[in-house]
FIKOLZA-1660 file (N, C-alpha, C; in steps of 0.1 Angstrom, whole numbers, plus 5000, padded with zeros to 4 digits):
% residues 140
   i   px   py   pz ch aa at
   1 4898 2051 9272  A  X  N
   1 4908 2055 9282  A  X CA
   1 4920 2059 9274  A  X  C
   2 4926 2070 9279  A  X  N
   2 4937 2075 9271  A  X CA
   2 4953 2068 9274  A  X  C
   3 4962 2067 9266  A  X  N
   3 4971 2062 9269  A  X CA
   3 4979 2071 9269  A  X  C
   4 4990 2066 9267  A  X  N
   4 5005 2076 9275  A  X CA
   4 5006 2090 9268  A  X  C
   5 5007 2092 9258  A  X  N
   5 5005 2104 9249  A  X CA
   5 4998 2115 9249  A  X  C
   6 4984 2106 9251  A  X  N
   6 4974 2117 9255  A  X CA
   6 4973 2123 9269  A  X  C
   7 4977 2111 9280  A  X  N
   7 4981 2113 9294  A  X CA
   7 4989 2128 9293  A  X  C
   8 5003 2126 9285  A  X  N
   8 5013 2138 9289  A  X CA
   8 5007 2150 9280  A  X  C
   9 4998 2148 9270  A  X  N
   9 4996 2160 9264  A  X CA
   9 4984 2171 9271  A  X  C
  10 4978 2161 9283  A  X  N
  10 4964 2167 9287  A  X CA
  10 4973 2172 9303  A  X  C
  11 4983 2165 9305  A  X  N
  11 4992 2167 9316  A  X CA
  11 4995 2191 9311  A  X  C
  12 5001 2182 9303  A  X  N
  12 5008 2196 9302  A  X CA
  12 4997 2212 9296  A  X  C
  13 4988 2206 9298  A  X  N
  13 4976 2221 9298  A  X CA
  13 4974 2228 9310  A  X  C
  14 4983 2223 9320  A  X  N
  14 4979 2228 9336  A  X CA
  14 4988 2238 9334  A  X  C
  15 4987 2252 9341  A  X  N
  15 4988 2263 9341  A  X CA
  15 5007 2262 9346  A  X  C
  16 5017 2266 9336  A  X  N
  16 5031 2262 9346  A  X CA
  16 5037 2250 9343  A  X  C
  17 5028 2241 9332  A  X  N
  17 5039 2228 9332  A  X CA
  17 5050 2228 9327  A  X  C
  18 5062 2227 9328  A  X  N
  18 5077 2229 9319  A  X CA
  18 5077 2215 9310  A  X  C
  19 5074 2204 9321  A  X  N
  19 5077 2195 9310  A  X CA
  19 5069 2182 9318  A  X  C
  20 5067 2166 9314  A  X  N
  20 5065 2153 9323  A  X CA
  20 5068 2143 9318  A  X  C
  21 5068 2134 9319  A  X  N
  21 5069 2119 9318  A  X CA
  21 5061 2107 9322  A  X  C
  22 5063 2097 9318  A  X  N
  22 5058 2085 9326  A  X CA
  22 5070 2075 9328  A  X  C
  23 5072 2072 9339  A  X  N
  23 5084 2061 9346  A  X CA
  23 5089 2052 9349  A  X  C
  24 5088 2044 9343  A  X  N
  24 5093 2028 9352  A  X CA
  24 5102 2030 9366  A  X  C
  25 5100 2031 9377  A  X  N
  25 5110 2034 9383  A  X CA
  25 5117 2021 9391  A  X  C
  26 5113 2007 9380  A  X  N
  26 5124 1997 9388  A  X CA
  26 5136 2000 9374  A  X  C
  27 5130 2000 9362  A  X  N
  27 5144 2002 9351  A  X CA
  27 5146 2021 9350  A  X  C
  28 5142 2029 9356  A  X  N
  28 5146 2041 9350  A  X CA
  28 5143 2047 9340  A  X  C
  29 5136 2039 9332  A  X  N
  29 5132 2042 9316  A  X CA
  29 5122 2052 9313  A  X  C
  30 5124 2060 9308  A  X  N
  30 5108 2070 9307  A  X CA
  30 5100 2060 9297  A  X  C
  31 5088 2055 9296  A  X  N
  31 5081 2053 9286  A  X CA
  31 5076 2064 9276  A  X  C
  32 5074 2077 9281  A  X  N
  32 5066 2087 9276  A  X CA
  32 5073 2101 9280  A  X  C
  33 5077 2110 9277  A  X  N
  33 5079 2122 9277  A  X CA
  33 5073 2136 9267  A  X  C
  34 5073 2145 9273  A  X  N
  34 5072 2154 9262  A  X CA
  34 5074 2172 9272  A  X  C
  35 5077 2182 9264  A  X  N
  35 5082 2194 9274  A  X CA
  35 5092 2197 9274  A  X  C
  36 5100 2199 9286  A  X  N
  36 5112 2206 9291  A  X CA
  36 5116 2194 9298  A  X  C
  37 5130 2190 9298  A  X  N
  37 5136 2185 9311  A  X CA
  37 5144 2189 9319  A  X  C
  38 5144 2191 9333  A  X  N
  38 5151 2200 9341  A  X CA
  38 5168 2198 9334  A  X  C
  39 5173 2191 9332  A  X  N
  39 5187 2193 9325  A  X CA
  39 5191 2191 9316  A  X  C
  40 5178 2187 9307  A  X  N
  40 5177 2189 9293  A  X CA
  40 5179 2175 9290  A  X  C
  41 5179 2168 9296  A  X  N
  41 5180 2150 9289  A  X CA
  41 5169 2145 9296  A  X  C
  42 5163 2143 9288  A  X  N
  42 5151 2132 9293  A  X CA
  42 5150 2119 9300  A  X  C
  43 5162 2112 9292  A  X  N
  43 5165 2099 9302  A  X CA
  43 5174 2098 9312  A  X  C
  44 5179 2113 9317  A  X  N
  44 5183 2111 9326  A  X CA
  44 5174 2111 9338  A  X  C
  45 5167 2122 9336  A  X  N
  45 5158 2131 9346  A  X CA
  45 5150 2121 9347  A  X  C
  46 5147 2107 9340  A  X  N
  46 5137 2097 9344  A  X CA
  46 5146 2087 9352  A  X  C
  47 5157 2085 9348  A  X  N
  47 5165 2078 9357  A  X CA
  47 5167 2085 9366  A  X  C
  48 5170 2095 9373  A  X  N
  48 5172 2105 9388  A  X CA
  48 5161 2098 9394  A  X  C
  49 5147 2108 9387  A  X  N
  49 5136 2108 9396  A  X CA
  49 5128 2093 9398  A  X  C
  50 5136 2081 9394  A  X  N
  50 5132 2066 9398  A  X CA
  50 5140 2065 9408  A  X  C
  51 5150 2064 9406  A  X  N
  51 5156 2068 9421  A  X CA
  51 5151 2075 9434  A  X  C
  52 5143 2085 9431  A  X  N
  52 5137 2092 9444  A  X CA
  52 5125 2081 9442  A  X  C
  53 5115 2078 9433  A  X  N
  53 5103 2071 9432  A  X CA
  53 5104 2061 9443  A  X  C
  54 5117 2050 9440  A  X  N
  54 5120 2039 9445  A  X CA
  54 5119 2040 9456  A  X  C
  55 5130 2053 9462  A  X  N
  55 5131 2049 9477  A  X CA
  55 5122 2052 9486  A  X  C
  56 5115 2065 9484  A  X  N
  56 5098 2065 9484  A  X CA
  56 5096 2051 9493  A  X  C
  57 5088 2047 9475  A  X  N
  57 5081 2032 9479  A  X CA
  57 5083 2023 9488  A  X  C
  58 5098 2020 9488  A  X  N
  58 5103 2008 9492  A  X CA
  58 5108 2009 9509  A  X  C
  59 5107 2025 9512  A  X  N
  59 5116 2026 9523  A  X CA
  59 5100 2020 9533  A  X  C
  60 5103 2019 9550  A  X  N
  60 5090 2017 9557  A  X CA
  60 5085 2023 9566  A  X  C
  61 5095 2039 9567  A  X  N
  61 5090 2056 9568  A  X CA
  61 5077 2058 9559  A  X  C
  62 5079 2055 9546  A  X  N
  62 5071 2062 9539  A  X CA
  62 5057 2052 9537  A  X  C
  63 5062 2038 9538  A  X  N
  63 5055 2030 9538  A  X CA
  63 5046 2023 9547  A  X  C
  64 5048 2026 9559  A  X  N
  64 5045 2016 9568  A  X CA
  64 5028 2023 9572  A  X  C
  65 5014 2021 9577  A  X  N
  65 5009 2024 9576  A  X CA
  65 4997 2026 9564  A  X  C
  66 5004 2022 9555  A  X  N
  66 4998 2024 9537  A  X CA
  66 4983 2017 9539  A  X  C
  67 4972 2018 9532  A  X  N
  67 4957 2009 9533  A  X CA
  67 4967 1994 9528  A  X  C
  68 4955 1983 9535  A  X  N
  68 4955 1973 9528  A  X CA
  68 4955 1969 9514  A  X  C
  69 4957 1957 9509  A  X  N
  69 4956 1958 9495  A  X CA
  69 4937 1958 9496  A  X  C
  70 4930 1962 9485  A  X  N
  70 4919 1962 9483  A  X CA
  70 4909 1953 9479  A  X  C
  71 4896 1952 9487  A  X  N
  71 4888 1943 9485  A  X CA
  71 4874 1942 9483  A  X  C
  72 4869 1930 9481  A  X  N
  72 4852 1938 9478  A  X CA
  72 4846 1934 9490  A  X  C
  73 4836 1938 9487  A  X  N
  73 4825 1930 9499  A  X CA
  73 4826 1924 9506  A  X  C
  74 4830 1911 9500  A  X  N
  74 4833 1898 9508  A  X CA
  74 4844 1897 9515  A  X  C
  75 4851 1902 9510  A  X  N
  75 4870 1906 9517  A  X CA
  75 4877 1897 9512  A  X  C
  76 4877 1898 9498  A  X  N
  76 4882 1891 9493  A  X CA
  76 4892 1896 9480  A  X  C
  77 4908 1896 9480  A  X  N
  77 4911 1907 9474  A  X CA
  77 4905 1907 9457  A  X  C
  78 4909 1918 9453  A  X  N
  78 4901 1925 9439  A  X CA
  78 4914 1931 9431  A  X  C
  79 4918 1929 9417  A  X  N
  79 4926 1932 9407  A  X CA
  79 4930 1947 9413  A  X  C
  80 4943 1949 9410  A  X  N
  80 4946 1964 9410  A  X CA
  80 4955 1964 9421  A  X  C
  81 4972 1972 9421  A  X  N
  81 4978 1971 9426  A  X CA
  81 4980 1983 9430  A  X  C
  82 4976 1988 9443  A  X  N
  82 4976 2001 9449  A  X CA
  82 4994 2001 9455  A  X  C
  83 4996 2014 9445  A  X  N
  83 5012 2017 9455  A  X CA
  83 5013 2020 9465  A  X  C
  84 5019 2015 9479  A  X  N
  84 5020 2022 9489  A  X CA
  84 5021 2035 9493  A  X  C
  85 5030 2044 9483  A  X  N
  85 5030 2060 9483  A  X CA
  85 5020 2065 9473  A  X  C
  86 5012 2081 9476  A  X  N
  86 5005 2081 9463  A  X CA
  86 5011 2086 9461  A  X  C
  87 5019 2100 9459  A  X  N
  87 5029 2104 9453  A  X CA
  87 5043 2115 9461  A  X  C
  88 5044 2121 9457  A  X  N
  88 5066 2125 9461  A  X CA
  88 5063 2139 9454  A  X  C
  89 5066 2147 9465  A  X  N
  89 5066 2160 9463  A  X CA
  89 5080 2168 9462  A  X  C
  90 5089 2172 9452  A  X  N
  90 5098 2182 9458  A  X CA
  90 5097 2195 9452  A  X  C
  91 5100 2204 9463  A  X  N
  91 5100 2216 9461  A  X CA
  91 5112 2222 9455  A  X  C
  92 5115 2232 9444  A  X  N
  92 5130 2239 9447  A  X CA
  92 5121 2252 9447  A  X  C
  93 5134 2261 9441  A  X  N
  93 5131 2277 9444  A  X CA
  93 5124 2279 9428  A  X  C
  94 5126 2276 9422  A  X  N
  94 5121 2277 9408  A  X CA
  94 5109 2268 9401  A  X  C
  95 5106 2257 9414  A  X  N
  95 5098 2251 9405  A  X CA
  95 5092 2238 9415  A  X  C
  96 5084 2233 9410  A  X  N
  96 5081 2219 9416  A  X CA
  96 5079 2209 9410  A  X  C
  97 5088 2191 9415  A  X  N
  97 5085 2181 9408  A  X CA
  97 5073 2171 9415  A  X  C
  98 5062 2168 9408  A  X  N
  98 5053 2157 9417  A  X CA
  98 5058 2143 9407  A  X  C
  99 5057 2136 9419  A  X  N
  99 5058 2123 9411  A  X CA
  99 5042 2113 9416  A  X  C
 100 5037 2113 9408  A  X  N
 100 5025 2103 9412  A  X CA
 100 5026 2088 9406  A  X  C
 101 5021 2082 9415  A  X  N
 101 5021 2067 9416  A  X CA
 101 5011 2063 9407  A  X  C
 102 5010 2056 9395  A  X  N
 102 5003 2051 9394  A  X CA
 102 4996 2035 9392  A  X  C
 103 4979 2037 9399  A  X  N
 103 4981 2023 9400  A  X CA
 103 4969 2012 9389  A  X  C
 104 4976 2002 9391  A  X  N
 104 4973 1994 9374  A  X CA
 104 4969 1978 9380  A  X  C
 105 4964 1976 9372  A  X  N
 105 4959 1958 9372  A  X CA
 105 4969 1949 9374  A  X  C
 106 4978 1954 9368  A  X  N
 106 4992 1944 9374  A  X CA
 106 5001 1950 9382  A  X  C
 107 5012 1940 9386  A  X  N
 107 5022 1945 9393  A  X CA
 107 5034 1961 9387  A  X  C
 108 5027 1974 9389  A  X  N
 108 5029 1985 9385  A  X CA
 108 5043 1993 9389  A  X  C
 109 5051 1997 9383  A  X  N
 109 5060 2002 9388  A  X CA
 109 5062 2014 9382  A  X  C
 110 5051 2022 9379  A  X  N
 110 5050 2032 9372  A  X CA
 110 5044 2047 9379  A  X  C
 111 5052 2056 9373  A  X  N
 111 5046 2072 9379  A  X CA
 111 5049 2083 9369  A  X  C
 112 5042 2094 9372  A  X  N
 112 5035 2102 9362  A  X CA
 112 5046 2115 9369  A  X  C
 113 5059 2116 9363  A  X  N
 113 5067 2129 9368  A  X CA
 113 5061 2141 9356  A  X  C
 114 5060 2152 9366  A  X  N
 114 5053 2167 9361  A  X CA
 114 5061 2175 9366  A  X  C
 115 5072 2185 9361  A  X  N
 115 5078 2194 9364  A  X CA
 115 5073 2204 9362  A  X  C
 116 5064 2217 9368  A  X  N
 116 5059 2230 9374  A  X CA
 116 5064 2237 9379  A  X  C
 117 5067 2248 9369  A  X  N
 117 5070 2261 9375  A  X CA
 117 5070 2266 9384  A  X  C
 118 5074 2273 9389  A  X  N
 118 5069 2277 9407  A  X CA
 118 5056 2288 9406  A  X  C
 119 5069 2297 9394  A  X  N
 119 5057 2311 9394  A  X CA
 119 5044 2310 9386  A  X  C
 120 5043 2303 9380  A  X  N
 120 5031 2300 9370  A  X CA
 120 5022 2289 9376  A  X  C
 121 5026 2284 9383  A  X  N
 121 5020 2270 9384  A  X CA
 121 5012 2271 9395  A  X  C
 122 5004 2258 9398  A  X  N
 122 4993 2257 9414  A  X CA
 122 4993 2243 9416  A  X  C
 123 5004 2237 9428  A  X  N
 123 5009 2229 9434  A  X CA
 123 4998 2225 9436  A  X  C
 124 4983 2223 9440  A  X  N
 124 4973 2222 9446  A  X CA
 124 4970 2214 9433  A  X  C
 125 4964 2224 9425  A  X  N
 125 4955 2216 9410  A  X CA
 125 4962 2211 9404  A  X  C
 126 4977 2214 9406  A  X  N
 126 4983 2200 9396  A  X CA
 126 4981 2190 9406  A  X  C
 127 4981 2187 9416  A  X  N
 127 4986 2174 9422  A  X CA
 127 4969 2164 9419  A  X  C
 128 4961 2175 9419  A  X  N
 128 4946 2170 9415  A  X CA
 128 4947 2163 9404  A  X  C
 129 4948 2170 9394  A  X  N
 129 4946 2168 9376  A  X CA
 129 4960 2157 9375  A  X  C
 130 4972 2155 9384  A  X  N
 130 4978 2144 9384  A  X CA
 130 4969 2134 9388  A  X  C
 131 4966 2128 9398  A  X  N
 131 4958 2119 9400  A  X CA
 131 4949 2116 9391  A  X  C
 132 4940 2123 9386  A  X  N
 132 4930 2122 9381  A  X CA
 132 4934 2117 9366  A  X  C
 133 4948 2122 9362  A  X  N
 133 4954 2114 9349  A  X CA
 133 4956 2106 9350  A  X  C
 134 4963 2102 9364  A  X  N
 134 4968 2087 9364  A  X CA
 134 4962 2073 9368  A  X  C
 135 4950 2082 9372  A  X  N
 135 4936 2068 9375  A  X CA
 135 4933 2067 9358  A  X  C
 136 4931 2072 9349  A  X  N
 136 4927 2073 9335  A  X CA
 136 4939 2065 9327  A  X  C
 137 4951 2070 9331  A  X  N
 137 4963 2063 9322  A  X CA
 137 4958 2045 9318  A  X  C
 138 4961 2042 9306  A  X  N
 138 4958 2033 9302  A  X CA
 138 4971 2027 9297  A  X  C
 139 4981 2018 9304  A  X  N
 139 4993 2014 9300  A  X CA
 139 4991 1999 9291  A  X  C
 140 4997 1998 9280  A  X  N
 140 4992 1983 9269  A  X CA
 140 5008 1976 9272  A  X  C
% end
């Protein structure tokens, strides 16, 4: 299973990527970056977009309704902490940020920011190939 490095290097082969990261979005901290950053600092643009991550999650607009936590057969819960949002979409005129949720064995506060092009890019198959990174991400 690949960890963060390989996560943002396999991230950024999608058609359009400018730049990504991985987030803590209770401390703001990027763990992982590599790319472009929309204003050119990296730790900022991880601290901004934790800020949108958070309020996401935490608000109970975005939240309320979310699955249960997960269980097996028995109904009995099972490891793995599903975020209530899967991921945060913004649009501008030049580009798109997704933020995906990703979710982990422990208590996870983590998401996979991809900043995309507008004109190069495909909102559609990145938001796929997000997911599908961040079920794979292996955080130590």
């Amino acid at each position: 299973m690949p960890g963060i490095d390989e996560c943002l290097l396999d991230v950024m082969r999608l058609p359009g990527a400018r730049g990504a990261a991985v987030v803590d979005w209770t401390s703001g901290l990027a763990l992982g970056t590599i790319g472009d950053s929309p204003n050119g600092d990296h730790e900022a643009t991880a601290a901004e977009t934790a800020e949108m991550a958070r309020m996401a999650a935490e608000q109970s607009a975005f939240t309320s309704g979310a699955s249960e936590p997960p269980t097996d057969a028995g109904g009995k819960g099972v490891t793995g902490t599903e975020p209530p949002v899967e991921d945060v979409i913004v649009t501008t005129r030049a580009g798109y940020h997704i933020l995906r949720f990703v979710e982990t064995d422990f208590d996870s506060s983590v998401f996979l920011h991809l900043w995309l092009d507008r004109a190069e890019g495909n909102l559609a198959l990145a938001r796929i190939r997000l997911g599908e990174t961040a079920e794979r991400l292996v955080l130590a």
